[in-house]
Structure formats: C-alpha cells, structure tokens
N, C-alpha and C positions, 0 to 999 in steps of 0.2 A: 576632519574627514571621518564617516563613518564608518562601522567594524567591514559593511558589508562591501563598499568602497576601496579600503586597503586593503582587503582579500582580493577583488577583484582586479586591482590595479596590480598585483605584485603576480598574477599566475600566468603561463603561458600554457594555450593550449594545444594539443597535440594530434596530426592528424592520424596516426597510426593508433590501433590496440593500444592500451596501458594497462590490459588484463591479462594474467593469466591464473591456472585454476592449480589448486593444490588438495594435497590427500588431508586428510582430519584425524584418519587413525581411529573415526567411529561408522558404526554401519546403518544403513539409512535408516528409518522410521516410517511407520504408517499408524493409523487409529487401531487401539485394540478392539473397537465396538462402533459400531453406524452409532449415529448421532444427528438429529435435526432439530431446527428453530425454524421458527414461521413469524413473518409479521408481514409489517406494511412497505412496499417500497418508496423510498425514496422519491423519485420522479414516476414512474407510473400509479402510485397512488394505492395499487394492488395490492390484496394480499399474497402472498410467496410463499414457500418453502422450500428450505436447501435442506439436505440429505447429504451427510457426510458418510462417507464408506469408504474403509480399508480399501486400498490398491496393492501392486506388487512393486517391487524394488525397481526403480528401472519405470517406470511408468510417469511419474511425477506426480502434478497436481493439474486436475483437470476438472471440465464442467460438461455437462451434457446434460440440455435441455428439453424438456419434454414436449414430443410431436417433432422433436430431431434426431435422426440418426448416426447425429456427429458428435466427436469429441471436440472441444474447442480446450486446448492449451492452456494455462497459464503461463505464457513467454512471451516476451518482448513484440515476438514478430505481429502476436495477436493483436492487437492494442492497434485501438484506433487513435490515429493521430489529433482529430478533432470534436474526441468524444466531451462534452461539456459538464464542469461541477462534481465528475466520478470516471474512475476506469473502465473502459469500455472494452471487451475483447469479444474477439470475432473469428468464425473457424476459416482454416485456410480457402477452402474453396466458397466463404465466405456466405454460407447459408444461414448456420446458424448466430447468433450473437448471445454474452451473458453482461449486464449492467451493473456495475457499482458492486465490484470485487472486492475493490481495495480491503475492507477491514476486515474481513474475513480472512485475505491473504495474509495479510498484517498479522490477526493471530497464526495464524497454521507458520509463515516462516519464524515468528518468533519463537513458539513454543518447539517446533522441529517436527512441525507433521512434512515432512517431507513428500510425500506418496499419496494422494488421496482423489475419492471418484466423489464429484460435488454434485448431484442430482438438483436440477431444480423442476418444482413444477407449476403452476399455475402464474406463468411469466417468465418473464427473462430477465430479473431482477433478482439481485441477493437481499433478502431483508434487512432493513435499515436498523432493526430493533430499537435499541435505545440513545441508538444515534452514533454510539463509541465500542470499542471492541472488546468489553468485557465479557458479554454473556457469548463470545465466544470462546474466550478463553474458559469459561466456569464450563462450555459443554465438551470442549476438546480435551480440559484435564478430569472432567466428570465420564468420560469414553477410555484415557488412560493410553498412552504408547506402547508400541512393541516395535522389535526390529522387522523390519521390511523384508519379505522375500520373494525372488522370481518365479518364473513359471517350472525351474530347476531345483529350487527347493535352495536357493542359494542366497546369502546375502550380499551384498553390495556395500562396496565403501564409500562413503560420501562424502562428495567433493566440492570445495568453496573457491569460489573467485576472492583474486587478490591484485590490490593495485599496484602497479610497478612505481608507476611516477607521474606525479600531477596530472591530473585533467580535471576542465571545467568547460562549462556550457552555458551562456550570457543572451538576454534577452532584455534589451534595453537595461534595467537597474535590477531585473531579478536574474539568480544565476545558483546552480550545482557545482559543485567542485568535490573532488577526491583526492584525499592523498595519501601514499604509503603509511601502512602503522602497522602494529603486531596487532590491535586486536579493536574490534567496532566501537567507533566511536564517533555521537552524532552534537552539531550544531547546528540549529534551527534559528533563522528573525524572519516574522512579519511586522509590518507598518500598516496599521489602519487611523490614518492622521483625520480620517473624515468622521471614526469614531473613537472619541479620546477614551470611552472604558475598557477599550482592548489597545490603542495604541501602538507604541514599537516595543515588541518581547522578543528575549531571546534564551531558547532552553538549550541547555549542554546533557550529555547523557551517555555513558556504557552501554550495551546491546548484551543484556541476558534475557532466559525466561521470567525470574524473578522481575529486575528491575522492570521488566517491559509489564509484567502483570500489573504490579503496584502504580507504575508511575506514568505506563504510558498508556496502554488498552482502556481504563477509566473516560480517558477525555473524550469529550463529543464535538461531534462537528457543531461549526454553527455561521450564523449565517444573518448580516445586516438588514433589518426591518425595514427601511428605507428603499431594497432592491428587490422586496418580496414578490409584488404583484408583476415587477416587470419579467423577474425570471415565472414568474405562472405561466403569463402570459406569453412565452417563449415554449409553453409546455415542460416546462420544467418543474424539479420540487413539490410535484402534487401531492406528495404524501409529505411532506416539511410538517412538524408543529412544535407546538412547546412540549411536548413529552419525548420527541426526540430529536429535539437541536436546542443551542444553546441560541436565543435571539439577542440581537442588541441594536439598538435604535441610538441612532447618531448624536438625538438631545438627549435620550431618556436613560440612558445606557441600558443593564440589563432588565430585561422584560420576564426573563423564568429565571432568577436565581433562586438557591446560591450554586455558585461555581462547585465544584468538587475540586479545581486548585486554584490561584489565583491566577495563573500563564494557561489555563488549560487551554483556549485555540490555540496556542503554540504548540504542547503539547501533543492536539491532534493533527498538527501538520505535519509531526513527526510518526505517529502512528500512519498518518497514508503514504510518506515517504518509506516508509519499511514495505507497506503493501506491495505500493509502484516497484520497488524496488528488486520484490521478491519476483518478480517476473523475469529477471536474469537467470532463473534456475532452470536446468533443463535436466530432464533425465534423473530426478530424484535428487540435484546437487541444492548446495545452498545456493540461494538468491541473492542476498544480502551481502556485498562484496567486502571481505578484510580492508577495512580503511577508515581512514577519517574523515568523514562528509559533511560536509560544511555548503547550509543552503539561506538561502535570503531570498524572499518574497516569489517562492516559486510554488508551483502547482501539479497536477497530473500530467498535463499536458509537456512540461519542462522536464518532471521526471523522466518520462518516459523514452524524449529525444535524448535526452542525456543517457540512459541506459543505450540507445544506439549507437550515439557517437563512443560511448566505452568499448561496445564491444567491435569497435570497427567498421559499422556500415553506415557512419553518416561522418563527414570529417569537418572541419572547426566553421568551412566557408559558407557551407547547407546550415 
C-alpha cells in the first residue's frame, strides 16, 4: 500500500473547527521600503507589475488593482473555487479580481511580511517572473522588514493558527491532511506515471525563512508538453515558455534542463501549498497553520477547500 494510501486510510475527518489561533509573543511586520517586479503573465500573456508597499498592523495582505477601487483580500473567502492552474481571488462585492498570487504569497508568508498593499497595474495578473519565487524573496529582503504599526502609532501582536487534532480533505486518490505538532512541518507526493522523468516524488521539510529561501522559493513551476496546446487552447498559459517553467515531455523528458534540484516539481508544489495556504491569515496573523501537513497529488483548488473545511465553513460531507 502506498505512503499516500495508509495516510489516508488511517485519518478521520472532522466536521467541526480543528483550529484555533494563538499569540507568538512577536509583533507583526510590514516592508521597510515599496518594492516592484514586472514581467510576463502567466495566462494572459501581459506584461504586469505588482508594487509592493508598506501597510499598517492590522491591515494584512492585500491587492488592489488598477482602474479598481477595491481592495481585494488575501483570505480564504477570496479565492475562487474553480479558478484553473493558479489562485484566483476575487473582491467581496466581486468587482474586482487579481490572478496567480500564489508565489508571491508563498514568499510574503514565508519571509513574515505580514501587512502589505500589492498594487497591480497593467492587468490583473501577478507576474510569473522566473516561474518560481526567488526574485521574490531577493526583492522583499532587498526592501528589508520593520514592525508594523496602526493608524495609533501601535503595534500589534501576531497571531498563528494552530491545529487541535486531525483533519483532512480527500478527492478521489488526492487529499490534505493536518496534524497537531509544535512547529511546521511539510510533506508533499506527486505521481506523474504518464511522465517517468518526474514520476512519484515525495519532499519532507521544516517551515523557516532560511529553509524556504534556499530550498523551497528556487523551484519552478512546470508543466507536461504533451498538454501544452490544449490548455492554450482553453485560453490558458499564454505567457508559459521555457524561460519560465520547467517543461517535460512524456517521451522526451526534460526539454529546458537542468533542474536546479532533482524533486524540484515537488518542491514547487510545496511552495504554492504555503501560498494557498497563507490565505488563512486575516488581520496581519500568520497564515500558515502550526502543524504537520501532509498532501498527496493535490492542487490549488484542494488547497483551498481544505483551508475551508479547517476553518469551519465546509464540513467532511461538501
């Protein structure tokens, strides 16, 4: 039986909360300096630019789109259910939209920008850059931290979700699970049996700034050559290439190597797991819940329901 089989076979899931939130004993964070990148997006093809700026404590992480005069969240409730291949969030009264957050989030909860106003202009796409979330982190520690403060001149203490006791969330053979631990820690498997140079991997890992800069924000997305034209043709991927995705062809295996690790898709499925992930924050808290998360052949989409069913508003049956 497989790892991801007797994980799944042994959990029971739960329809109540199995979260609750605790103090840290540090006080929140925002950018010491604006900071922006500009590239290409992902699926609209455009060129972008996001603008990073300081917020105030208490504010979170947020985007607002240009030719909109909304804020759109980074939180759970944003996040559209059937947004395809990236995170999708969308403002409450549903005007605005911002595309393919993920790895941007991914750095900002890693590195502990807590607080921050995300300006985009020319679209509604975060730029794809190099595909993985490094030149993020090289622009948020090239900006530099400071502690957070309100419209009172005050700081605030930052506060992390924590898991009480098992939950998980099952989708035919792919599935999220959580469980009680003192401090983050991730396991990640995918299965691509249809391309043997990526295969079944599975990454283990700690949750720091450190570790995440070195070993996780590096990997790049990528994405089977065999399925190219048809997600085009779905409108999707228009900005895809070999400068920033990792391609691999079912005969041929990889088409732009080399790898920068040998598991790195695995790797980057744990970098958009921290992104998705970081959408549980509200109000300047951490996102990224104390526990031991253990995922098998899941996606944005799985993320995201599963961050609902944690926090209470979708139960085992939905």
């Amino acid at each position: 039986m497989s790892p991801a089989a007797t994980t799944a076979r042994g959990l029971k899931s739960v329809s109540r909360a199995a979260l609750s939130w605790k103090p840290t004993g540090r006080a929140q964070q925002t950018l010491a300096a604006a900071v922006s990148r500009s590239g290409v997006g992902l699926h609209s093809g455009e060129r972008a630019t996001a603008t990073l700026i300081p917020a105030r404590a208490g504010e979170g992480r947020y985007f607002v789109v240009e030719g909109e005069d909304v804020r759109v969240a980074a939180e759970v409730g944003n996040a559209e259910a059937q947004s395809v291949l990236c995170t999708t969030l969308r403002s409450e009264c549903g005007v605005a939209r911002v595309r393919t957050v993920e790895h941007l989030l991914s750095a900002m909860e890693a590195l502990g920008v807590d607080n921050c106003r995300v300006e985009v202009s020319s679209g509604d796409e975060i730029p794809l850059l190099d595909g993985s979330a490094q030149e993020w982190v090289e622009a948020i520690r090239g900006a530099g931290l400071c502690a957070a403060e309100d419209v009172s001149g005050q700081k605030l203490e930052k506060m992390a979700p924590q898991i009480d006791e098992p939950v998980y969330l099952r989708k035919d053979d792919c599935f999220v699970a959580a469980f009680p631990s003192s401090q983050i820690h991730i396991t990640y498997g995918i299965d691509f049996p249809k391309a043997p140079a990526i295969g079944c991997q599975w990454f283990n890992t700690f949750l720091d700034a450190d570790i995440y800069s070195s070993k996780i924000a590096p990997a790049r997305t990528f994405c089977i050559f065999e399925e190219v034209e048809k997600m085009r043709g779905a409108g999707l991927i228009k900005g895809g290439s070999l400068e920033n995705a990792m391609v691999c062809s079912m005969t041929d295996g990889w088409l732009n190597p080399p790898l920068r690790f040998e598991d790195e898709p695995c790797r980057h499925k744990i970098l958009d797991l921290i992104g998705d992930f970081s959408l549980l924050a509200r109000n300047g808290s951490q996102g990224f819940p104390i526990a031991r998360v253990v995922a098998y052949k899941a996606g944005h989409a799985l993320h995201t329901k599963f961050l609902h069913h944690l926090s209470g508003k979708m139960d085992a049956d939905q």
